[in-house]
C-alpha positions, 0 to 999 in steps of 0.5 A: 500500500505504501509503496504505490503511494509512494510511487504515485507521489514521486510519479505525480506532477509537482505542485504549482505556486500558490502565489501568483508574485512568485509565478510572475517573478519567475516568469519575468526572470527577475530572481536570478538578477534581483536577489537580495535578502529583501527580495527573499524577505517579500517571496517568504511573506508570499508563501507564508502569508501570515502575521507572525512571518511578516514580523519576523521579516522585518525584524530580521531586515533590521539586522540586514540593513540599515535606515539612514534616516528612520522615521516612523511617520513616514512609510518604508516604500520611499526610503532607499536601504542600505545593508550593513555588508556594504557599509562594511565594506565601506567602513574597510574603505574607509579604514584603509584610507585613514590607515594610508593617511595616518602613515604619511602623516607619520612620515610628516611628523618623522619628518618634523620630528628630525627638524625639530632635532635639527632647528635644538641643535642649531638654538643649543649652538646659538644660546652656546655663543649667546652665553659666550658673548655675554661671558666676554661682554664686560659691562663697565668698561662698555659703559667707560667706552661710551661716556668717553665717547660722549665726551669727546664728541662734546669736547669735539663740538666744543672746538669746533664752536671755539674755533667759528667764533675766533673765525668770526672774531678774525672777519670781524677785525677784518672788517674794522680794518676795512672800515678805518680803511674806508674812513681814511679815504673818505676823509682824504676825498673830502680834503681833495675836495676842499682843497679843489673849492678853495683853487677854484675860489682862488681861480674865480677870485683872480679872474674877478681881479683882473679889471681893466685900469686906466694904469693898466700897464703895458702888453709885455709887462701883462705876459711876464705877470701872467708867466709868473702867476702860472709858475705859482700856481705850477709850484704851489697847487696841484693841476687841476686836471689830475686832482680831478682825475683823482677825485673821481677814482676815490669816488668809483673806489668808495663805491666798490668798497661800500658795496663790498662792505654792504655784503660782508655786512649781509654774510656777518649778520647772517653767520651771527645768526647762525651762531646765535641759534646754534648756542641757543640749542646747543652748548653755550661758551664756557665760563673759564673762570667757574671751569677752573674752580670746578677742575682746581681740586681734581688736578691738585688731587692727581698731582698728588697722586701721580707724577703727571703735573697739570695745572689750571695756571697752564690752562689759563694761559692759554689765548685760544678756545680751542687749545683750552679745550684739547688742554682739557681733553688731554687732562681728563684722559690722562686722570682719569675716565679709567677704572683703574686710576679712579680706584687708585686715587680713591684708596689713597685717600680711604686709607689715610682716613682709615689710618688718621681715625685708627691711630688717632684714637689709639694715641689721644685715649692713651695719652689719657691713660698716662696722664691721668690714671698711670699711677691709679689703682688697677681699673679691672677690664671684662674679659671680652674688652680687647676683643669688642674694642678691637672690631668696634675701632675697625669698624670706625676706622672702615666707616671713615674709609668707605665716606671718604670714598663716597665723599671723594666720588661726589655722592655726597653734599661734602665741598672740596673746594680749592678755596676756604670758606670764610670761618664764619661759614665754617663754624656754621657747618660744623655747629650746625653738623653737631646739632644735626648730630645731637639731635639724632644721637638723642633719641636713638639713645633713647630707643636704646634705653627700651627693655627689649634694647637694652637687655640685649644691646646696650647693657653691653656698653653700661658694663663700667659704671665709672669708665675710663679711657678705652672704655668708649669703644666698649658695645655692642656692635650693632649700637656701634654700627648704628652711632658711626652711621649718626657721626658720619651722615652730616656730609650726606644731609647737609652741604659742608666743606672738608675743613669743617668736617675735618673739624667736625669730626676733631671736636666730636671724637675729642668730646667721645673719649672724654664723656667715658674718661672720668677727666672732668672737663667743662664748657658752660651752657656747652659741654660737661664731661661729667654728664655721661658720667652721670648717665653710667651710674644713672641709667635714665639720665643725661642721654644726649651727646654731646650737648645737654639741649634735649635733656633740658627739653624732655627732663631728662638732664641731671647735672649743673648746666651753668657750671 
């Protein structure tokens, strides 16, 4: 039975489509060129017509193709899908081509790479010859090399105004010579002319004379007055004809002469004004006379230091402008807008100022000394003072030496001028130093008196309670940095001359080492050395130095002022 069956089914004709699309499709051919999944997907949902197969299509499409732009209001017909293979292949494109990009961009910055090396190196090397150059500049002496330029094209201009200005001087004598040349000749014009009117009155005056007279004498006698009065007038007065001749010639003269005149004239005023207009805007003719004043202390200066020999005598003897100026420019090279020779000349008179405080001290204190305590009992010393003293004596002495380097530097108000100050000025500088001084002195030894100071500075000082010579120098370092700044600032506040600071410094070291001495020395309603005797036993008294004036003022003065 099943046999037949079987043979009846595979002998039986095939079964034709149920859909008619597939009928057509294969008709027309259309499966073999158009087969893609979305094509299966339309035959599927042909055979099996059903909901469930239609939602798996489309759910199935999804993973197949992609929506460029998926928009559910609108419907799938219009919309040109894209499957993912093809994107793939795309992306792989795409990969590729980004891939071949990265490489030559890799090569760019390989490229780039080995430039930067090269352009390090190359910067490496210049900032190698950067720092060289640096090395090798010296600043100091760019800075001599261009001041002495400037100067000299100062001093260059200088001459050459000097020298227009004598150029000037020499035309314009020129043109008074001219001048009195002129007149000269004017004035003989104007004797030729008086002379030539007083002939032709003289003339006129023998032809009015010669009327006819009965007397008359006779025609020879006429011919002989007539030859006579010829040969006088041959003898005696110049011909007419040739004076003439010459009064013309002085008048073409005087003419050529004006007119050249008239156009040195024109060419002096214009060359004046010229002049004018260049001193105006530029350097005016130097006063040769303040000029030396100015330059008298620095040659002497130099004199002293070294074995060249100028002289502002030599400078002034000097006619001509100009040579003053090369006078000029020859001693400035020759002292000095060197380093070296400034230094040189600067550390002789540094180290005599060092030398005259150090042994100044040293020798006026012992002497003292021997004067007053070499037969006293023994006064007993800490065990610090030799030491203390020491550096405090070192410090002052250096103080002097850097203020006379500053000093002679002009960085200062102090006056080195060649000639003195009346000694009225002179007192005034030094009294008015003093007072500066005592005033300053005053209250910064008040400041000292303060707890936190004087437990830790100036307790050093007040270790004597009767001091006596070398006892001054005896503090702390810092209360004597702080008073070598007060004694020594007068000359950078207020001007003075170096006699009275001289003096200045004479009379306040000479009232220092007396104030801690015990020698008992007084000047009424001045000084009293026992005044800061009385500040040692009594700490909060007599704190001024060296005058009692601000004692008086604040109360703080104990001790007989008129005495």
């Amino acid at each position: 039975m099943d046999q037949p069956s079987c043979g009846n089914a595979s002998s039986s004709p095939p079964h034709p489509f149920r859909s008619k699309v597939l009928e057509e499709l294969t008709r027309s051919n259309d499966l073999r060129n158009d087969l893609t999944p979305h094509m299966c997907f339309q035959v599927l949902k042909a055979l099996l017509p059903s909901t469930l197969v239609a939602t798996m299509c489309d759910e199935m499409n999804q993973f197949i193709y992609k929506r460029p732009h998926d928009d559910n209001n609108r419907s799938n017909s219009g919309v040109h899908l894209l499957a993912h293979k093809d994107l793939y292949v795309g992306l792989l494109a795409h990969v590729e081509d980004k891939k071949q990009q990265l490489v030559d961009l890799r090569q760019k910055l390989a490229a780039k790479q080995h430039q930067n090396v090269e352009l390090a190196v190359e910067i490496a090397m210049y900032q190698d010859k950067l720092e060289q150059h640096y090395a090798a500049f010296d600043e100091q002496a760019a800075l001599n090399a261009i001041a002495t330029l400037k100067h000299r094209r100062v001093l260059r201009l200088m001459k050459t105004i000097d020298e227009k200005q004598d150029r000037l001087l020499e035309q314009e004598k020129a043109i008074k010579a001219e001048l009195d040349r002129l007149r000269m000749d004017d004035c003989a014009y104007r004797l030729n002319a008086k002379k030539l009117k007083e002939n032709q009155q003289l003339l006129e005056s023998m032809n009015t004379q010669q009327r006819p007279d009965m007397n008359a004498p006779s025609e020879t006698d006429l011919k002989c007055q007539i030859k006579a009065l010829q040969a006088d007038i041959a003898s005696k007065h110049p011909k007419l004809h040739d004076l003439s001749t010459q009064i013309f010639a002085v008048r073409f003269t005087r003419a050529g002469l004006e007119s050249q005149l008239q156009a040195v004239e024109g060419k002096c005023e214009e060359i004046q004004a010229k002049v004018t207009a260049y001193q105006r805007s530029h350097t005016p003719r130097p006063n040769w006379d303040a000029l030396r004043g100015d330059v008298e202390y620095t040659f002497q200066c130099h004199n002293l230091a070294g074995d060249a020999n100028i002289s502002t005598a030599a400078l002034m003897k000097m006619q001509s402008s100009a040579h003053r100026v090369e006078y000029l420019a020859a001693a400035i090279e020759l002292i000095g807008l060197s380093q070296d020779t400034a230094s040189r000349l600067l550390s002789v008179h540094a180290c005599a100022a060092f030398l005259v405080v150090f042994m100044g001290y040293i020798v006026f204190s012992s002497l003292l000394h021997v004067i007053f305590y070499r037969r006293g009992p023994v006064h007993v010393r800490s065990v610090h003072h030799g030491s203390l003293i020491s550096f405090n004596l070192i410090m002052a002495a250096a103080y002097a030496m850097v203020s006379t380097e500053l000093h002679v530097r002009g960085l200062s108000l102090m006056q080195f001028d060649a000639v003195w100050p009346s000694w009225l000025a002179i007192t005034g500088q030094v009294v008015g130093a003093m007072l500066g001084a005592n005033h300053v002195e005053y209250y910064w030894h008040r400041l000292l008196h303060s707890r936190f100071l004087y437990t830790r500075v100036h307790k050093v000082h007040h270790h004597y309670k009767h001091p006596h010579p070398f006892d001054d120098m005896y503090m702390h370092p810092v209360e004597g940095a702080a008073y070598f700044f007060i004694l020594y600032g007068p000359p950078f506040v207020l001007p003075m001359h170096v006699l009275s600071f001289v003096l200045y410094m004479m009379v306040m070291g000479l009232f220092g080492v007396l104030d801690h001495s015990g020698v008992s020395f007084h000047l009424p309603y001045v000084y009293s050395s026992t005044d800061h005797a009385t500040h040692h036993t009594k700490v909060n008294s007599n704190l001024g130095f060296p005058f009692p004036y601000w004692d008086l003022v604040h109360g703080t003065y104990d001790g007989d002022f008129g005495a």
